[in-house]
C-alpha positions as CSV (number, residue, x, y, z in Angstrom):
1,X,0.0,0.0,0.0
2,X,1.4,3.2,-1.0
3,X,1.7,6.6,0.8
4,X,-0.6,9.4,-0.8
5,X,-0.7,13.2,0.4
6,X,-3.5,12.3,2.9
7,X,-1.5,9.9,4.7
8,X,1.4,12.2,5.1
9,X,-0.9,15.3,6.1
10,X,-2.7,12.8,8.5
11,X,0.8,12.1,10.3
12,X,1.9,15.6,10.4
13,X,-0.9,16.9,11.8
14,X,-1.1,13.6,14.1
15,X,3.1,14.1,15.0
16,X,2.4,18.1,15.7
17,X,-0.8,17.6,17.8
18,X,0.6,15.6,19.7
19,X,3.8,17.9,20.6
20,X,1.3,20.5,21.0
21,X,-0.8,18.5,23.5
22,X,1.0,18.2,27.1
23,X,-0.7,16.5,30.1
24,X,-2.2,18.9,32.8
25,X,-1.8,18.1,36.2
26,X,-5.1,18.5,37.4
27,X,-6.7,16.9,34.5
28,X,-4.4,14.0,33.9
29,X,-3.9,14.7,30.3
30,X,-7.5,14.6,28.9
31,X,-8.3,16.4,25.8
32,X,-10.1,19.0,25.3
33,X,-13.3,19.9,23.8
34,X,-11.4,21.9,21.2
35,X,-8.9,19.3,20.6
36,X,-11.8,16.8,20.6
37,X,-13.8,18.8,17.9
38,X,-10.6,18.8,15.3
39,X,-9.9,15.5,16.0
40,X,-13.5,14.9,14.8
41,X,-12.7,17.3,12.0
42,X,-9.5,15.8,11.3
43,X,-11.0,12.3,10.8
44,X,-13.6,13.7,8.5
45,X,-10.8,14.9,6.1
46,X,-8.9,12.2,5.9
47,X,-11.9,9.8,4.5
48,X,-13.9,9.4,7.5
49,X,-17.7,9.7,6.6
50,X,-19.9,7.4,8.6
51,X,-20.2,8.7,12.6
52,X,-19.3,5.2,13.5
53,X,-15.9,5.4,11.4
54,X,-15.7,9.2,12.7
55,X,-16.5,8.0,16.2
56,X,-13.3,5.5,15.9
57,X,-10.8,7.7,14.3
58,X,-11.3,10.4,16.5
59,X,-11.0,7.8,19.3
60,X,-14.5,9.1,21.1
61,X,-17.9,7.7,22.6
62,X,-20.7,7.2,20.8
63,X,-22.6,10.1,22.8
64,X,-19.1,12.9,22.5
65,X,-18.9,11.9,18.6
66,X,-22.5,12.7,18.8
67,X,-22.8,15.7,20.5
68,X,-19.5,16.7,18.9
69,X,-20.9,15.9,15.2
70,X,-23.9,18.0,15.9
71,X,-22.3,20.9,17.3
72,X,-19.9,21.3,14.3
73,X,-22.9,20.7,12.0
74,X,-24.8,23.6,13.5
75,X,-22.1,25.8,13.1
76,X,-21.3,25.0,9.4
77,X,-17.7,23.2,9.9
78,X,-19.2,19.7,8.7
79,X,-22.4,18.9,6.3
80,X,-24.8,16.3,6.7
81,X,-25.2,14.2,3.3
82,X,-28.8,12.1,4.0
83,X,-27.5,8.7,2.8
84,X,-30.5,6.5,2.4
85,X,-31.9,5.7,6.0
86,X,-28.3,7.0,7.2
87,X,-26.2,9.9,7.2
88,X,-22.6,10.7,5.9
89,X,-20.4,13.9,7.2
90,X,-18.5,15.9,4.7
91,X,-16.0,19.1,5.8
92,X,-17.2,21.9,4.7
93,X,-14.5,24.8,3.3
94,X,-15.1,26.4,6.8
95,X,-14.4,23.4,8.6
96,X,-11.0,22.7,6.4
97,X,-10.0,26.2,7.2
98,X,-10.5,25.7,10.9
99,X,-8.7,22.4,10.6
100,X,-5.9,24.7,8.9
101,X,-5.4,27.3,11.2
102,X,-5.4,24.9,14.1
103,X,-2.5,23.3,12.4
104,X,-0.6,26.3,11.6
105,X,-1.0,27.6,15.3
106,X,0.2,24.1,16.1
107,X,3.4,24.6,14.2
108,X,3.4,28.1,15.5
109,X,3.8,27.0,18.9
110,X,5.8,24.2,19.0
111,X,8.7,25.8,16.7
């Protein structure tokens, strides 16, 4: 299996995030919502379409992918595509920007 450009954005945003993302004492290193949501986001772009998928990539409950899916779909970042009886999640070019800037202040920080 061969490398494309979504494999190798997937791993650098994957190898900055994870630079970025130190574990807080009182919290034990838990995520945050923000982080949470472009995870979410994240998974999306790189081919994730079904919630379940989505819910897996983005390593989150049923419920948080949910609530999470919902709240980004409300505020334009992701679309719902009606998919038969089910439902698909596309990024919208406002949620690929988001996901953008989030990477570059990533980079920002950590350089």
């Amino acid at each position: 299996m061969t490398s494309g450009p979504a494999d190798e954005s997937e791993e650098q945003f994957s190898g900055i995030f994870a630079r970025v993302r130190k574990p807080r004492p009182n919290l034990q290193g838990r995520r945050s919502h923000t982080e949470m949501m472009v995870h979410v986001l994240d998974a999306i772009r790189n081919g994730a379409d079904k919630p379940t998928r989505v819910m897996y990539k983005a390593n989150l409950s049923w419920s948080a992918c949910q609530n999470f899916l919902g709240h980004l779909a409300e505020r334009g970042f992701v679309r719902v595509v009606p998919d038969g009886p089910r439902r698909r999640y596309e990024l919208t070019p406002s949620g690929s920007e988001v996901l953008s800037s989030f990477t570059r202040v990533a980079e920002a920080i950590i350089a």
